[in-house]
N, C-alpha and C positions, 0 to 999 in steps of 0.2 A: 504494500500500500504506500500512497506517496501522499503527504500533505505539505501543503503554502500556506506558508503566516503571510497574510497580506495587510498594508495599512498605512495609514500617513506617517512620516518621521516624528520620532516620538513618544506616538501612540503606547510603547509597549511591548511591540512586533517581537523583540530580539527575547527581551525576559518571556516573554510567553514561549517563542521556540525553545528556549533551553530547557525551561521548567518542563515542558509535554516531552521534551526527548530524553532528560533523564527520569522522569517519571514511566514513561512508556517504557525505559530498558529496566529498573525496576520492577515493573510491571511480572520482566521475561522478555521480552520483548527485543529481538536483534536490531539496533537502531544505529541511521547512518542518519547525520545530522550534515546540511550543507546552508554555507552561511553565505548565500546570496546578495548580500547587500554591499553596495559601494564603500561602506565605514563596516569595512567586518569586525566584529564584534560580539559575537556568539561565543566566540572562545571563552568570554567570561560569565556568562551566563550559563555557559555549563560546568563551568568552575577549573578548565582547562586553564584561565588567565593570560592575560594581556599580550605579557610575550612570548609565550606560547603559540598563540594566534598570528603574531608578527612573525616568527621563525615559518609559518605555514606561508605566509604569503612570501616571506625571503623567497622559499625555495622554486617555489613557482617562477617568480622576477627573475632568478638565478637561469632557468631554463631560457626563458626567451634573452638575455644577455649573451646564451649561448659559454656559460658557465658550468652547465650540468647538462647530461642525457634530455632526450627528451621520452617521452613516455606514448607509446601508441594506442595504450587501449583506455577505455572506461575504467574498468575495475583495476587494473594498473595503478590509477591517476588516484582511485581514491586509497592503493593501497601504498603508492609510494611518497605521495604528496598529503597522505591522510593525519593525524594524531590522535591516541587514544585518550578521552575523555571518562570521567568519572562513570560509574555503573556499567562499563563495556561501552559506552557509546564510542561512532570514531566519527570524528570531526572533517568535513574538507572546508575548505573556502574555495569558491566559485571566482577568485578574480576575474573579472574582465582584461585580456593582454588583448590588443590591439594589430594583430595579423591577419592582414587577408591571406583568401584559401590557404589556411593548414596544412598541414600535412599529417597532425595527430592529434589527440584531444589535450593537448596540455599545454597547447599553442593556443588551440580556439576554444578552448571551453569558455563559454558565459550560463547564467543561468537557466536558462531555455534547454542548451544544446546536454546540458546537465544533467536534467533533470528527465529530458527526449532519451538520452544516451543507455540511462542507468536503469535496468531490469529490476521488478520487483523484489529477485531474489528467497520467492520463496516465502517465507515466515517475517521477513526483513522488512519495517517500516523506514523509509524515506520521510526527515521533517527537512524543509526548506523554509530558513526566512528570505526573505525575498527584499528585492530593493523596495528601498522607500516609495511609494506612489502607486503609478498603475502601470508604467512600462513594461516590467515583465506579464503581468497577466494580459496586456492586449496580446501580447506575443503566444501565449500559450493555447494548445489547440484542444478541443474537446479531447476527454481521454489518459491526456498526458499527466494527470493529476489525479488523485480518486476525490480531495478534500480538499478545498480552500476555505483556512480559517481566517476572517478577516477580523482584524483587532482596531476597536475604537476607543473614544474617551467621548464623554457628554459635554464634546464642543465642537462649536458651527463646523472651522474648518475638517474638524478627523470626521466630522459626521458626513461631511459632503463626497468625501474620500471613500471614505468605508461604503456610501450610497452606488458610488459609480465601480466601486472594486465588487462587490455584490451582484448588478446589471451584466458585467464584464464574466465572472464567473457562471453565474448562472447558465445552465445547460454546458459548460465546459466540465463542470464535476459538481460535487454538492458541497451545500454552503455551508458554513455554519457561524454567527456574529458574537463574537467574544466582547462583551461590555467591559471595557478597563477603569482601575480608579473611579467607579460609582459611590458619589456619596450617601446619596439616598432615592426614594422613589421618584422624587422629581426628576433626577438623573436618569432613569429607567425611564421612565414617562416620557422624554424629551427623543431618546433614541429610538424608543417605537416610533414617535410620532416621524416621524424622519425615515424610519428601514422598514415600518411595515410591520404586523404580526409573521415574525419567522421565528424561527429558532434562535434564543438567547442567551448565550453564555453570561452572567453575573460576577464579575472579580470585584470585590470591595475595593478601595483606597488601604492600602496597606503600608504602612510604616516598616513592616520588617524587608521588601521589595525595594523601598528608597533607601533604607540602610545599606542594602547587599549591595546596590549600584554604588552609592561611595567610597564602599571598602573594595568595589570588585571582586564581588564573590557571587556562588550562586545562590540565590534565593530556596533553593529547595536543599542546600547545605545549611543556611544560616537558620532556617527555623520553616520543618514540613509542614507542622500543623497550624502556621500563621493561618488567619482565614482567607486570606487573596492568594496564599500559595497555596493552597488548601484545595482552593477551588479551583485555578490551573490543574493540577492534580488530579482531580474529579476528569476530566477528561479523557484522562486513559481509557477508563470503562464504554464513554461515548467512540471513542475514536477506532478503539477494540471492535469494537460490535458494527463499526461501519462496511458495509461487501465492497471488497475492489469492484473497478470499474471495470467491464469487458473492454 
């Protein structure tokens, strides 16, 4: 199974993919985590850390400088370019290198060709957070996805975002809207009115969340049973129980 954290900059996108990838491998679950986004930074959201994540994209740069081999295949790329993260997750980062026609995926990979490239594997869930905005999802073709999770906050701009990332998805995979930092039912109230009676994910405003981001840790290391990680968390069971897409 493959899911997209999609959503405006901000929003959340990065802490909710770590939390569901290392909860999902907790779970059992064989997870390949790949950090799509232009400002990677999932590495520390899975509690891999800062330069951890740095060293991942070195090695990539190192390639196209023509410093190191280059790598031909998919699973190659994620196993030689990969890093293991906390619970068995293994991390790639998707940078974007700037090569026309290729010659192997470790030259052209972006997030599209990524995510197009890399086989279910079986038992193995695929999380992608994805770049900030909607470019990669206009890109994405029915299929290539089983889940796009789209992560908001109850304000205009992530709501407009999350609005057209939702329109975008729909019939390309199933959706589902992850509510961020809600403080109360107005909060709730506000996002309906705006995406509609769908399915709604509810994460409170969490204090242990904003703590991890200053220390640089993972949220589901610093404290599981906060209630905003808590209820990231809760997702396993939803995400579990989803049918790959044919």
């Amino acid at each position: 199974m493959k899911v997209a954290i999609a959503g405006k900059g901000g929003v959340g996108k990065t802490t909710v993919s770590g939390t569901v990838a290392r909860a999902l491998a907790r779970a059992g679950h064989p997870v390949l985590a790949l950090d799509a986004d232009s400002n990677p930074m999932l590495g520390v959201s899975l509690g891999v850390g800062a330069d951890e994540t740095e060293l991942l994209v070195s090695a990539r740069q190192a390639v196209a400088d023509g410093q190191a081999e280059h790598e031909p295949t998919m699973e190659g790329l994620v196993e030689r370019f990969g890093a293991d993260a906390p619970d068995g997750v293994r991390l790639v980062v998707a940078t974007r290198l700037d090569v026309i026609n290729p010659g192997c995926y470790c030259c052209g990979v972006n997030p599209e060709n990524l995510i197009r490239g890399l086989e279910d594997g079986g038992e193995r869930i695929v999380v992608c957070d994805l770049e900030a905005g909607l470019g990669t999802l206009e890109r994405l073709e029915p299929g290539q996805v089983d889940v796009v999770l789209v992560v908001t906050n109850p304000t205009g701009k992530s709501l407009e975002v999350a609005r057209r990332a939702v329109e975008l998805a729909t019939g390309r995979a199933e959706v589902i809207v992850l509510a961020n930092r809600v403080r109360d039912d107005s909060d709730v109230d506000l996002i309906r009115e705006v995406l509609g009676d769908r399915e709604l994910i509810v994460v409170p405003e969490e204090p242990v969340i904003a703590a991890a981001d200053r220390e640089g840790t993972a949220p589901i290391d610093l404290d599981a049973d906060a209630p905003g990680v808590a209820a990231i968390v809760a997702l396993v069971d939803r995400l579990s129980g989803t049918p790959v897409a044919a």
